[in-house]
C-alpha positions in Angstrom: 83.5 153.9 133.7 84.6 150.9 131.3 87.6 150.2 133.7 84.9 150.1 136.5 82.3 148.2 134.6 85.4 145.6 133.4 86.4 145.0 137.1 83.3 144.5 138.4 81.9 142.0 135.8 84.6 140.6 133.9 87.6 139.3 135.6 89.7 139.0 132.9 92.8 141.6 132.8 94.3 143.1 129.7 97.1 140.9 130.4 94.9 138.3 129.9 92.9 139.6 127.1 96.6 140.2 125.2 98.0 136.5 125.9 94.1 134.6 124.1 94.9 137.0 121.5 99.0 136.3 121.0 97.5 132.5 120.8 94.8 133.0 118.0 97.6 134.8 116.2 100.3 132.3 117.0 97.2 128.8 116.0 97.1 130.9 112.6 100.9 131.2 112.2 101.1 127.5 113.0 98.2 126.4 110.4 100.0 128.7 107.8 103.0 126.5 108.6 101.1 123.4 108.7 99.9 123.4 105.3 103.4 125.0 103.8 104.9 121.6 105.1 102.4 119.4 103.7 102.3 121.1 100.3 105.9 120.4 100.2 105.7 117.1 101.1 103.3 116.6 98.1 105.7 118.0 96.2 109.0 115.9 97.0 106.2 112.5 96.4 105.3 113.7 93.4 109.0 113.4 92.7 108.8 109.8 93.5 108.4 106.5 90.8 104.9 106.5 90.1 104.1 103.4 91.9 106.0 105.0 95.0 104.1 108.3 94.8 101.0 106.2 94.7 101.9 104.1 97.8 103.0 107.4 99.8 99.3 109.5 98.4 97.6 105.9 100.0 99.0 106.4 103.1 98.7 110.2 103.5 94.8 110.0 102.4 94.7 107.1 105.5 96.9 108.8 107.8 94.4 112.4 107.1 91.0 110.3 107.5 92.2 109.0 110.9 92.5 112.5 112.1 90.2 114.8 113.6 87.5 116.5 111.5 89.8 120.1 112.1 92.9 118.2 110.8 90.6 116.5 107.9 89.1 120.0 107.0 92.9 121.8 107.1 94.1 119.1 104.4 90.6 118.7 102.3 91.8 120.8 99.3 94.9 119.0 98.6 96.5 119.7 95.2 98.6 116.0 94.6 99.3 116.6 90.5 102.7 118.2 90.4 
């Protein structure tokens, strides 16, 4: 009776049901990844002359508040002390 009800209101397959899902999982995965890289990046400035790691913070904070408010919100809690 699902399978009927499914077909007769709702379009979408299972095939298409399991690709939105493999995407949701895959955003996540890439976010994940995302933030590792940026974390590490922090980490290699902080490594920096202190007058260079201030320049490179300057222009990260800039680069971040030009972004969209999802990119903004992804990078909010950044850690920069080493």
């Amino acid at each position: 009776m699902e399978w009927i009800r499914r077909n007769e209101k709702n379009k979408k397959t299972y095939r298409a049901l399991f690709f939105d899902m493999c995407e949701d999982i895959q955003d996540m995965e890439r976010l994940d990844a995302l933030r590792s890289l940026m974390k590490l990046f922090i980490e290699i400035a902080n490594g920096f002359a202190a007058e260079n790691t201030e320049t490179i913070k300057s222009k990260l904070k800039d680069w971040i508040t030009s972004q969209t408010r999802f990119v903004q919100a992804l990078f909010a809690n950044l850690c920069w002390e080493s």
